[in-house]
PLY file of the C-alpha trace (Angstrom):
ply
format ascii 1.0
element vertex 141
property float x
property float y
property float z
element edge 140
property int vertex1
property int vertex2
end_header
-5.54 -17.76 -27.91
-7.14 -14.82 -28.11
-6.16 -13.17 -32.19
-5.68 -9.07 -32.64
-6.31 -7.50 -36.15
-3.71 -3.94 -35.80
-1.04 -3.03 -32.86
-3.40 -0.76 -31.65
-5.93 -3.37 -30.37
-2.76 -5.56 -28.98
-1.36 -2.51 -27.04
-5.16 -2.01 -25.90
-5.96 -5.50 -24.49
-2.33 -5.56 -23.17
-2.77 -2.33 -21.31
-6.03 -3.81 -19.48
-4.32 -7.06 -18.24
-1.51 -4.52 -16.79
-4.14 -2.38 -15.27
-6.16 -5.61 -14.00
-3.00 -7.33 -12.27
-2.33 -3.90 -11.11
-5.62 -3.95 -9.05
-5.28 -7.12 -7.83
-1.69 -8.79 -7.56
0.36 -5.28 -7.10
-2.54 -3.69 -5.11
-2.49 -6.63 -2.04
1.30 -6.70 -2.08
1.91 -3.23 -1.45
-1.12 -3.01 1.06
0.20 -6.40 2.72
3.69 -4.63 1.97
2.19 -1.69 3.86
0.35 -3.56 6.46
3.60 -5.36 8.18
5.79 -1.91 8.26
2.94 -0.06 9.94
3.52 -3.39 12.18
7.38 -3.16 12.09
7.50 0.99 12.57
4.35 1.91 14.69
2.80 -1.06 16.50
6.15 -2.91 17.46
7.89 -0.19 18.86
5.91 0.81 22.22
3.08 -0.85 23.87
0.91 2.02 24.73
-0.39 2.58 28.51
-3.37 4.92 28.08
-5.43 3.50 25.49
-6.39 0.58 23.48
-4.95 0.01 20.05
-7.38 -0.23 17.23
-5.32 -2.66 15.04
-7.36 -4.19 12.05
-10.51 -3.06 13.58
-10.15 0.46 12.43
-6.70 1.01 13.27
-3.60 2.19 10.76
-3.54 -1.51 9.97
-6.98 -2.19 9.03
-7.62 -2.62 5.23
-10.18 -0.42 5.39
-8.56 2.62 6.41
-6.00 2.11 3.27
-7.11 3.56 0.21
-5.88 2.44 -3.15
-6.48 4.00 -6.32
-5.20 3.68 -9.85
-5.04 6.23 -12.17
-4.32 5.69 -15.45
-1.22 3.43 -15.00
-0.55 4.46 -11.58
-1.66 2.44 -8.10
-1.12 4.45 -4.83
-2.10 3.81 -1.74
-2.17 5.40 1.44
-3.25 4.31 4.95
-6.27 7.10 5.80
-7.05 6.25 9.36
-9.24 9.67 10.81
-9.71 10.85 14.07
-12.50 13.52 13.27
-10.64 15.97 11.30
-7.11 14.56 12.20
-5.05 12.74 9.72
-3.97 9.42 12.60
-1.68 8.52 9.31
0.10 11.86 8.84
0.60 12.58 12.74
2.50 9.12 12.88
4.23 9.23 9.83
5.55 12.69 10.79
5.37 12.51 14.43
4.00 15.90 14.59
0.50 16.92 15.38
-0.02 14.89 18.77
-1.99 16.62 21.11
-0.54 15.74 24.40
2.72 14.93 25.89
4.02 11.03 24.37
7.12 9.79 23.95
6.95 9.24 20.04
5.87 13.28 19.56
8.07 14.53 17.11
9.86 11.32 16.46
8.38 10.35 13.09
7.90 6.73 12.50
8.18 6.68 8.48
5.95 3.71 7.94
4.94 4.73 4.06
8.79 5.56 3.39
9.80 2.07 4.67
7.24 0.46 2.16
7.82 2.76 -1.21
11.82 1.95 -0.38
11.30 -1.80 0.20
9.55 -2.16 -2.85
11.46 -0.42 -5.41
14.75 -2.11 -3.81
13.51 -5.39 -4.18
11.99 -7.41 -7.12
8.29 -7.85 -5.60
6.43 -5.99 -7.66
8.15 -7.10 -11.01
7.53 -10.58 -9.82
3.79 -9.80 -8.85
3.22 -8.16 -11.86
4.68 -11.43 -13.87
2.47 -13.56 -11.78
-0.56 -11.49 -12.52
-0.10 -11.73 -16.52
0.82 -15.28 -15.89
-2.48 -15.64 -14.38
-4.45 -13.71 -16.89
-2.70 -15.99 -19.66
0.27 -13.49 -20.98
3.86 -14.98 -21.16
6.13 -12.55 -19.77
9.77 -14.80 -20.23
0 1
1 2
2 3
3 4
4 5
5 6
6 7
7 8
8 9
9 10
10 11
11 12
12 13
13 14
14 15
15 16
16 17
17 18
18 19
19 20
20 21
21 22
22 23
23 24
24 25
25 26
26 27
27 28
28 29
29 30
30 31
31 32
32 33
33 34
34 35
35 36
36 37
37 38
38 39
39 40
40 41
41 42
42 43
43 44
44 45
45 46
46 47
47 48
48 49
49 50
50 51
51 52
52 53
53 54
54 55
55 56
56 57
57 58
58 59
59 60
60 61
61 62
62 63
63 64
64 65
65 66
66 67
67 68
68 69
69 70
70 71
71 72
72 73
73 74
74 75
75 76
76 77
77 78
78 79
79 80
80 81
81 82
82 83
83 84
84 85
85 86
86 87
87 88
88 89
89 90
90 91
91 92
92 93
93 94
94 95
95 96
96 97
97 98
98 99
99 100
100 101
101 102
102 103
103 104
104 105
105 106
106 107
107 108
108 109
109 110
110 111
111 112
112 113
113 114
114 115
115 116
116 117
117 118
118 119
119 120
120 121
121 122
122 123
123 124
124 125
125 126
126 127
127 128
128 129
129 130
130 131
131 132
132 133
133 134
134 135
135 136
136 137
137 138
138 139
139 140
């Protein structure tokens, strides 16, 4: 067990396991969090008729188009998909910004909403956070 000589080097180490589970555990539950209300609000609502849906290769859903960052003690993430200089994201999650005639324009489909709401109204990230200390060796009951 690791042995501390002052509060201030407990609150330090303490404060990195937080930030570590909070890169790992909290980051792929909100982005898998994410990942099935972009499936719930935007994929499974229409199956579009003049193009091809990108899905996880490039689409809204793709990993890679969903940027997470922490700062400090905060993780956000936000799904970033471009289409040259349009925000694919923003146009969706609004519904404004198409630029031609569809049957979702001006209908937002709240996708980022859903998720924020679903997670503070349940107890995933409390649990993924205790799993992540757990992990890293920190009793948390």
């Amino acid at each position: 067990m690791k042995e501390f000589n002052n509060l201030k080097d407990v609150l330090s180490f303490l404060q990195q396991q937080i930030n570590s589970s909070l890169k790992e555990e909290i980051s792929d539950l909100t982005v898998k969090t994410l990942q099935e209300n972009i499936q719930k609000e935007v994929y499974d609502v229409y199956q579009p008729k003049k193009y091809d849906r990108s899905g996880y290769q490039g689409g809204l859903i793709d990993p890679s188009n969903i940027e997470v960052k922490l700062d400090g003690n905060t993780l956000s993430l936000e799904s970033m998909r471009p289409d040259g200089e349009r925000n694919v994201a923003e146009i969706v999650e609004t519904g404004q910004g198409y630029t031609y005639n569809f049957e979702y324009a001006g209908k937002p489909r709240p996708f980022t909403d859903t998720t924020r709401e679903e997670l503070r109204e349940s107890n995933k990230l409390i649990h993924s956070m205790k799993n992540g200390l757990h992990k890293r060796g920190i009793k948390t009951d």
